[in-house]
N, C-alpha and C positions, 0 to 999 in steps of 0.2 A: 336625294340631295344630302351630301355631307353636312353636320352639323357645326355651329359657332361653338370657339372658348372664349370665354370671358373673364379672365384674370379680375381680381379684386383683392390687390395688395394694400398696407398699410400699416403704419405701425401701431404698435398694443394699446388700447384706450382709443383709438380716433372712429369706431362707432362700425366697421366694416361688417362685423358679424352680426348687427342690428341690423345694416342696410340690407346684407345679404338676404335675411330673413323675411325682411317686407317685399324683395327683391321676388324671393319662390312664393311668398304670397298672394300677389297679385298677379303675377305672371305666369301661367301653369302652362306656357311655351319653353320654362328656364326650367333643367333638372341640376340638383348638388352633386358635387362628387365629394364624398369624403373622404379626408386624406388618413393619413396613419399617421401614429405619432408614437412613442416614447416615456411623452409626460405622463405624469399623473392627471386624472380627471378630477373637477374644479366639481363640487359638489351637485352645482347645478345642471351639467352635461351627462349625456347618455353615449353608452358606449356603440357605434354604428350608426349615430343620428350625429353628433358634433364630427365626431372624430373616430377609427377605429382606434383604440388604446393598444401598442402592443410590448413587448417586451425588446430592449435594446437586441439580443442575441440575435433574435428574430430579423429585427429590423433590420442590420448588421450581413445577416444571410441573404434576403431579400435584394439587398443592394447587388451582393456578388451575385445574385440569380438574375440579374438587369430585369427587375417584378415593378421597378420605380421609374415615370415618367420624367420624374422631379423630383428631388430631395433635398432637403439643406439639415445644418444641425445649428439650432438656434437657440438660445439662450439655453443650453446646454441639454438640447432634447434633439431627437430627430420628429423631421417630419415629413412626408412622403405623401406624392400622389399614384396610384398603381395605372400603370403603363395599361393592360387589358383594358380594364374600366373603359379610360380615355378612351379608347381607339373603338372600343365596341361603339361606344353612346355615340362618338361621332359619324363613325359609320352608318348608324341606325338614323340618322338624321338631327338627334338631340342636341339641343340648345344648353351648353354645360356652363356653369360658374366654378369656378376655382374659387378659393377665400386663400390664398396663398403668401407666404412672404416673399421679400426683392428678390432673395436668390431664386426663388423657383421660377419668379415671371419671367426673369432672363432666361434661364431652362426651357420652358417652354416657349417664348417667342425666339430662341433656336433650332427646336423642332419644327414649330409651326408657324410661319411668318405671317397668317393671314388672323392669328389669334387676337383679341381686342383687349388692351393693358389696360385697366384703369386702376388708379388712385386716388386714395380718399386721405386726404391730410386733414387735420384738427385743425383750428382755427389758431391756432399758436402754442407754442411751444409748453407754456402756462397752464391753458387750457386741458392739453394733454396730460400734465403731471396730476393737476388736480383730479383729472378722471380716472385715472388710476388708482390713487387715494383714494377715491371713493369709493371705488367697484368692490373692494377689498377683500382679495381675492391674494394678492401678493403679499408678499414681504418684502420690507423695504428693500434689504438685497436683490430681490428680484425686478423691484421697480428700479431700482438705480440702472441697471442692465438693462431694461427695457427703456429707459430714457437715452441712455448712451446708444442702444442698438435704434433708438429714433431720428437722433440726428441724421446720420447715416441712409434709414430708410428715405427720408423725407430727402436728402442729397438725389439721391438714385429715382426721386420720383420723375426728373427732368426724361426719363427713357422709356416712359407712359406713355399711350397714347391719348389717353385724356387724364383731366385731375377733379376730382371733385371735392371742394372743402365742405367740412359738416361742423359747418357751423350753428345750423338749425335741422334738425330730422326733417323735415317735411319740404323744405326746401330742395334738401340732398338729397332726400328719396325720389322728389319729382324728377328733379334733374338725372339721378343714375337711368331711373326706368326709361327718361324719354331718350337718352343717349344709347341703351341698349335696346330700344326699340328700332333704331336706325338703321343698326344692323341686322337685324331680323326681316328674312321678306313677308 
């Protein structure tokens, strides 16, 4: 039996990479794919466990070698899912998560029409800037950019297939796992 995607788009601050985490935690039917990226690594991240960290050049090559499932370049980084990967796990049966942004989910729900989109929006617009500020991790420059690139995400959520607001962890976390159990036989 072919394996589920499950996209989990969202903009910067609204808790995805939290949910995702409680998400392989309690669910040892869901495997991560980790994507590649570009940026620099945030103190707290490991290189192969968040993200593979790689060099633009690299990156750049990879694209021409069609190595990427999905790619976008966002807030001035790339980011990439590797084509292999995908297709192996879901061959193999596995249950994958994407943690991915708007561009890549459309990407991938063009490949794969039976992939499940979900979005996790912030409780408000508000809410979101303050948890940025707080994470602090950016620079204001770069939260400006991520606010500007939120509107926008949170526009594009209407092309989900479901949304889940996190407004409280415990809430959203029930709510992801029970909606992703649905689609699991």
């Amino acid at each position: 039996m072919t394996g589920k995607i499950f996209v989990i788009s969202a903009p910067s601050g609204a808790g995805k990479s939290t949910l995702c985490n409680y998400l392989l935690d309690e669910m040892k039917e869901l495997s991560f794919s980790v994507s590649y990226t570009t940026r620099e690594a945030r103190k707290n991240e490991t290189d192969g466990k968040d993200y593979f960290f790689i060099d633009k050049n690299r990156f750049e090559n990879w694209i021409n070698e069609e190595r990427f499932i999905e790619y976008a370049f966002v807030h001035g980084n790339y980011y990439g899912t590797s084509k292999d990967y995908l297709q192996k796990s879901i061959n193999e049966g596995k249950n994958i998560i994407l943690e991915i942004d708007v561009q890549g989910a459309k990407q991938i729900r063009e490949k794969f029409d039976n992939a499940v989109l979900i979005f996790i929006n912030p409780p408000s617009f508000e809410e979101l800037k303050k948890r940025l500020i707080n994470r602090g991790t950016d620079s204001e420059e770069i939260i400006k950019q991520r606010l500007e690139a939120a509107e926008n995400e949170m526009n594009a959520s209407k092309f989900f297939d479901h949304i889940v607001v996190n407004d409280d962890f415990e809430k959203a976390s029930k709510e992801l796992k029970n909606l992703i159990k649905d689609y699991i036989p």
